[in-house]
C-alpha positions as CSV (number, residue, x, y, z in Angstrom):
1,X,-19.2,9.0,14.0
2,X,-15.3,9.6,13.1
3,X,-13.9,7.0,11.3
4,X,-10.7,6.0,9.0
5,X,-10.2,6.7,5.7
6,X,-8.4,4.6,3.4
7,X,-6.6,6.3,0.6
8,X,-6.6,4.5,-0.8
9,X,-6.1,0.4,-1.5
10,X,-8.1,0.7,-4.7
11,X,-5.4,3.0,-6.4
12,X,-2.4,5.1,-5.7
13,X,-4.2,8.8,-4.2
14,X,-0.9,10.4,-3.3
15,X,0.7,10.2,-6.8
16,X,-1.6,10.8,-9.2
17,X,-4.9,12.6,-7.3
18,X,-3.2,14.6,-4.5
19,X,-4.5,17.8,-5.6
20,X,-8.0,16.4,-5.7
21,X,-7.3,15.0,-2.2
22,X,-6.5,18.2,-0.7
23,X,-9.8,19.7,-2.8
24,X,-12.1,17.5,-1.2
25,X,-10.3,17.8,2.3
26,X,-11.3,21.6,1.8
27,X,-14.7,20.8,0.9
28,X,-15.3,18.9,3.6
29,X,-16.9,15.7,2.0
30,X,-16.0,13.3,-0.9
31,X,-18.5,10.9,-2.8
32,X,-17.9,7.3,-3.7
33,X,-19.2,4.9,-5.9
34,X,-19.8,1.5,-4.4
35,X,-17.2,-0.6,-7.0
36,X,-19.6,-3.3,-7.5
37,X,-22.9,-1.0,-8.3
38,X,-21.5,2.5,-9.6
39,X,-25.6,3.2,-9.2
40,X,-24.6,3.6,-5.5
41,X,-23.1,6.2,-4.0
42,X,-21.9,7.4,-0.3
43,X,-21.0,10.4,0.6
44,X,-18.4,10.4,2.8
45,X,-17.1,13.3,5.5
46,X,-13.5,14.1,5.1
47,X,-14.0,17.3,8.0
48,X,-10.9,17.1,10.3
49,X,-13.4,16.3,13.5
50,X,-15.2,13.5,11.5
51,X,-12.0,11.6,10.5
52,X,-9.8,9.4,13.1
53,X,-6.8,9.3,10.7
54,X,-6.3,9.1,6.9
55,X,-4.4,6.6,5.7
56,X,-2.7,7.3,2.5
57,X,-1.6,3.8,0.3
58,X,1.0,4.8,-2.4
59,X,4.6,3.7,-4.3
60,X,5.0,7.4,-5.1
61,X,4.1,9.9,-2.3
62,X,6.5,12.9,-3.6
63,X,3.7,14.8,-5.6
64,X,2.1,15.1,-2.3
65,X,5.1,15.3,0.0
66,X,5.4,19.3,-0.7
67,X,2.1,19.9,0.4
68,X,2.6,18.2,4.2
69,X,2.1,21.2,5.7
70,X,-1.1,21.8,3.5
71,X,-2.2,18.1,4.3
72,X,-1.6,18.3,8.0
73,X,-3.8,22.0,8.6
74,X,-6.6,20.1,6.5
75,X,-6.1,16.8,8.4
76,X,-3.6,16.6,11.1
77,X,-3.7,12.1,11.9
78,X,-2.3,10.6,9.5
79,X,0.2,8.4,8.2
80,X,1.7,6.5,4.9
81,X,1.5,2.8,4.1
82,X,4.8,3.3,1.3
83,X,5.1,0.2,-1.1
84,X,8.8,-0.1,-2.3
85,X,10.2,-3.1,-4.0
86,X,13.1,-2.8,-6.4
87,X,11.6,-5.1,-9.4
88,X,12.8,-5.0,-12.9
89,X,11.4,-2.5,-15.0
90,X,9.1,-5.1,-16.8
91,X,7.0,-5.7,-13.4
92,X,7.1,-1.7,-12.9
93,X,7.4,-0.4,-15.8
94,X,6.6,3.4,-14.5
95,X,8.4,4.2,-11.1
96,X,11.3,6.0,-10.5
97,X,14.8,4.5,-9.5
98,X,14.9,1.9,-6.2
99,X,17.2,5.3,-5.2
100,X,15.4,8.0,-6.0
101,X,12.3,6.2,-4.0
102,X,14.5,5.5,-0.4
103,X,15.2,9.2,-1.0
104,X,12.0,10.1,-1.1
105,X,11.2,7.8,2.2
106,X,14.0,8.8,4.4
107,X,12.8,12.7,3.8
108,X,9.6,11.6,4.4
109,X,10.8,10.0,7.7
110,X,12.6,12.7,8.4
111,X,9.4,15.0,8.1
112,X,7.0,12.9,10.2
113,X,8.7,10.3,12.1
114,X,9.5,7.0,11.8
115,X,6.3,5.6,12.7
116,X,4.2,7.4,10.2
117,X,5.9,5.9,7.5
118,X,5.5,2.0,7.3
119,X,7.3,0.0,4.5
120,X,5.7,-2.5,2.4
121,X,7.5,-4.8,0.8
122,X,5.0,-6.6,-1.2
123,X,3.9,-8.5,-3.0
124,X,6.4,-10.9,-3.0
125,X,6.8,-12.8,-6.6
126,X,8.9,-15.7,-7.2
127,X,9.9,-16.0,-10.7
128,X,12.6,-17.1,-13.2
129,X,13.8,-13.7,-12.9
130,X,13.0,-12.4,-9.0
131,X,13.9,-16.1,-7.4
132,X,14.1,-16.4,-3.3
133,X,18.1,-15.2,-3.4
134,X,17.0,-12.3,-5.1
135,X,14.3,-11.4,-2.8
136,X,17.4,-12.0,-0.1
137,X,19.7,-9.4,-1.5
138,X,17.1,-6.8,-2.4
139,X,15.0,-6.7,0.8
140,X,18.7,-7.0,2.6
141,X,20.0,-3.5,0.6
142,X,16.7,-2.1,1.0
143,X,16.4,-2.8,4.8
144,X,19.9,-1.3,5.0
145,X,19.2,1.9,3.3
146,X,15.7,2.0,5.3
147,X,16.9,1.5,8.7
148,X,16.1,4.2,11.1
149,X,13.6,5.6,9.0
150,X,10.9,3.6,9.8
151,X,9.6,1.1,12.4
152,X,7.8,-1.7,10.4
153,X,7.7,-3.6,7.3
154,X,4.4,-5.4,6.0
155,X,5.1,-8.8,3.5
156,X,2.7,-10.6,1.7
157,X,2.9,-13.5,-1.0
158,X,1.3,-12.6,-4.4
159,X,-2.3,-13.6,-5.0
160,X,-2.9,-14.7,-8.1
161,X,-5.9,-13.3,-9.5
162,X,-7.4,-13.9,-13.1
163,X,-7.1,-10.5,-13.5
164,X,-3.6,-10.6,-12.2
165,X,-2.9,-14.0,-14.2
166,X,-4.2,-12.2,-17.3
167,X,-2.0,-8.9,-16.8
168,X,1.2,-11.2,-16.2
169,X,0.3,-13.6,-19.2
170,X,2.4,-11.2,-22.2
171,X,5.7,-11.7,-19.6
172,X,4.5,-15.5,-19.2
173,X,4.8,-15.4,-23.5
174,X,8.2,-13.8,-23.3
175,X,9.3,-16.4,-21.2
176,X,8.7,-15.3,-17.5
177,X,8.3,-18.4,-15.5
178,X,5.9,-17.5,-12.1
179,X,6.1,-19.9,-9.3
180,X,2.4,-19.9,-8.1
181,X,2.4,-22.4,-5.8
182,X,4.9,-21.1,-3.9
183,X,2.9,-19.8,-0.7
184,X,2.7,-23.1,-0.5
185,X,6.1,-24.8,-0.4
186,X,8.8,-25.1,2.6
187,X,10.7,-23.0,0.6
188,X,8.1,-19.6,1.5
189,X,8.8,-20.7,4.9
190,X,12.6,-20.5,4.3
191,X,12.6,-17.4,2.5
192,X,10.2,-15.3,5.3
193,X,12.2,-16.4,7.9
194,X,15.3,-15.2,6.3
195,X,13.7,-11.8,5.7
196,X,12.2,-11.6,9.5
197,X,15.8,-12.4,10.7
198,X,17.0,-9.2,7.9
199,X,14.2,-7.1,9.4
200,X,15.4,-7.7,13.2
201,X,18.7,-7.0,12.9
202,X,17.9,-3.3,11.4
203,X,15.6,-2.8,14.3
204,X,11.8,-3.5,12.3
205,X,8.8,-5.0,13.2
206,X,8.0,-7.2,10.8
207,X,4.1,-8.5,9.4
208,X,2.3,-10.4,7.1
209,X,-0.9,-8.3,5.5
210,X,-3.7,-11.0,5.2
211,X,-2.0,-14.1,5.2
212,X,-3.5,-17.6,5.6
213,X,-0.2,-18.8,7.2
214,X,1.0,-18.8,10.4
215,X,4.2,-17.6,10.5
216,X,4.5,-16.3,14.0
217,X,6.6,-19.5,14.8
218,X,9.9,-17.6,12.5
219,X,9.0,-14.0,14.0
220,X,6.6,-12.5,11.6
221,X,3.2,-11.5,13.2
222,X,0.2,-11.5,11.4
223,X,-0.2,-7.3,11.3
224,X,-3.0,-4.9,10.0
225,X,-2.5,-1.9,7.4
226,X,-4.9,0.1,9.0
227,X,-3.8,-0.7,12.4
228,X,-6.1,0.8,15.2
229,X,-3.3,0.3,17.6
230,X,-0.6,2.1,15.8
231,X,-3.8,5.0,15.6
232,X,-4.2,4.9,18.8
233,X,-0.3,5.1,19.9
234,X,0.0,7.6,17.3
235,X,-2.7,10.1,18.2
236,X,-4.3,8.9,20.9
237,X,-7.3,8.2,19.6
238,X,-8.9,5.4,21.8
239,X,-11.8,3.4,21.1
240,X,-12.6,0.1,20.5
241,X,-11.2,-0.7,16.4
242,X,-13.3,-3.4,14.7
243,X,-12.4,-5.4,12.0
244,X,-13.7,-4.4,8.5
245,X,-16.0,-6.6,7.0
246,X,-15.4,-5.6,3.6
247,X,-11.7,-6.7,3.8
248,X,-10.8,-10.6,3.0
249,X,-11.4,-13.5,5.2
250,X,-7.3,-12.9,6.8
251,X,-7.0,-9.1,7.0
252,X,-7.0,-7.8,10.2
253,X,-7.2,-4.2,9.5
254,X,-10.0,-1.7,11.4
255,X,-12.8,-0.4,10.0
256,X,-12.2,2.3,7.4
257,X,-13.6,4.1,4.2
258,X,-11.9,4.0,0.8
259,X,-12.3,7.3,-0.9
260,X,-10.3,5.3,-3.9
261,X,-11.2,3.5,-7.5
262,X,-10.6,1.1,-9.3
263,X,-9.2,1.3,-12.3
264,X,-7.8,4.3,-11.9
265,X,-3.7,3.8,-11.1
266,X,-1.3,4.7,-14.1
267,X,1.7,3.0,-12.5
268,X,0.9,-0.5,-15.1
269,X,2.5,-2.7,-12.8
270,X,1.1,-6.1,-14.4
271,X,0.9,-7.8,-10.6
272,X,-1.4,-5.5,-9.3
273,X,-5.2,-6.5,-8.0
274,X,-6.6,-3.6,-8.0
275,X,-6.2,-2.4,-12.2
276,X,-7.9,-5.1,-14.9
277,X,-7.0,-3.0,-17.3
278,X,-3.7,-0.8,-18.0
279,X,-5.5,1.1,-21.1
280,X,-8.4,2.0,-19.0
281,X,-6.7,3.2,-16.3
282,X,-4.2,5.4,-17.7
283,X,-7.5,6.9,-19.9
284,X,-9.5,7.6,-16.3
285,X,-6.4,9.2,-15.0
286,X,-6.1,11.3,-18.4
287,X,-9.8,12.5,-17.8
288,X,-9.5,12.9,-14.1
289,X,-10.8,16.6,-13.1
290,X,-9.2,17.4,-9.8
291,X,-12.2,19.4,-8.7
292,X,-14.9,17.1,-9.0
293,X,-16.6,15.6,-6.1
294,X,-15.7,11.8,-7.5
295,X,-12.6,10.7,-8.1
């Protein structure tokens, strides 16, 4: 049975592992171990017949970019969920420029289409030093520089994981204040509806990605990531998209299969949920053999 594959939410495939991607595209399969029992393992079909669209998760897809025309022979459906904020350095310590990134989007754009090329802008952290104005001018400058080149944005507030809470405590010692209850104040309200208004007026379709609010009421609808609709529209692959169970309690994205792991992304942002631990995940990247069956 086709399906999706998610590339991945667990860490980011198209900046650090693209040549492994394209190996196991070739080969025709991938395995993955199940993150909460490494014992088990799935092997997973990445032939072009078996998969309904790949959907590749990244802050950095220009190591893959030059190798569209590989990716689309191997595996013509698919499209990029592209996370750009503009944070200080201390909360991304690793990516290139706010400008060198948009570049890197619009030619992207350019490439495949608006569509295929959905804008994150997320999480969203309130702090002493990213407050709601900030958030204001930044998504404002990006939205500017974005318009045209893509057709949606996806939001979400920051979940504060222990794992997150423990990355962010050595900027909590140097005196970074976090608002963490604010998904939970007027203020978020304020603030969303300010960005939905930004969003509109450059022509985007604005979404949360697995929020508990409602916040249909100031334009933003609740969206999904891997959105069987936007597959469908896309490719025109039409059947009936279930939601995955894996996924929390408020995401409403289809069904797919993450070919990712954890523990594996050498970006270091501190936010992120999906690395405990910086150290370990820059070592697994530095021992990563592009030809193996596993990531």
């Amino acid at each position: 049975m086709p399906a999706v594959i998610s590339a991945s939410r667990r860490t980011d495939i198209p900046a650090f592992y693209g040549e492994w991607l394209l190996g196991r595209l070739r080969a025709g399969f991938v395995e993955v171990r199940n993150p909460y029992n490494p014992k088990q393992v799935k092997r997973v079909s990445l032939r072009a017949q078996d998969v309904d669209c790949l959907v590749l998760w990244t802050k950095n897809p220009a190591p893959l970019a030059g190798r569209l025309d590989e990716l689309e022979k191997l595996c013509p459906r698919f499209y990029f969920q592209y996370t750009l904020n503009d944070y200080p350095r201390e909360l991304e310590p690793s990516l290139a420029s706010a400008a060198e990134r948009i570049k890197t989007f619009t030619a992207l754009a350019a490439r495949l289409g608006p569509e295929r090329v959905v804008w994150r802008y997320d999480p969203v952290i309130v702090s002493s030093h990213t407050d709601a104005g900030y958030h204001r001018r930044v998504f404002a400058g990006l939205c500017d520089r974005l318009s045209g080149h893509t057709r949606r944005v996806m939001i979400s507030l920051i979940d504060y994981y222990k794992k997150t809470e423990k990355n962010l405590l050595p900027l909590q010692q140097a005196g970074w204040l976090f608002d963490k209850q604010f998904a939970n104040s007027g203020t978020a309200r304020d603030l969303l509806a300010e960005l939905a208004s930004i969003a509109r007026k450059n022509s985007m379709a604005i979404f949360t990605c697995a929020e508990p609010g409602d916040y249909s009421d100031i334009g933003i609808s609740p969206g999904a990531c891997v959105d069987g609709e936007l597959i469908t529209r896309l490719f025109g692959i039409v059947k009936k998209w279930k939601k995955d169970p894996g996924q929390r309690k408020h995401c409403r994205c289809a069904e797919s299969r993450d070919i990712g792991a954890y523990d594996s992304c050498a970006h270091g942002c501190p936010y992120c949920y999906a690395t405990r631990d910086a150290v370990k995940a820059r070592e697994h990247r530095s021992n990563h053999d592009p030809g193996a069956e596993f990531l």
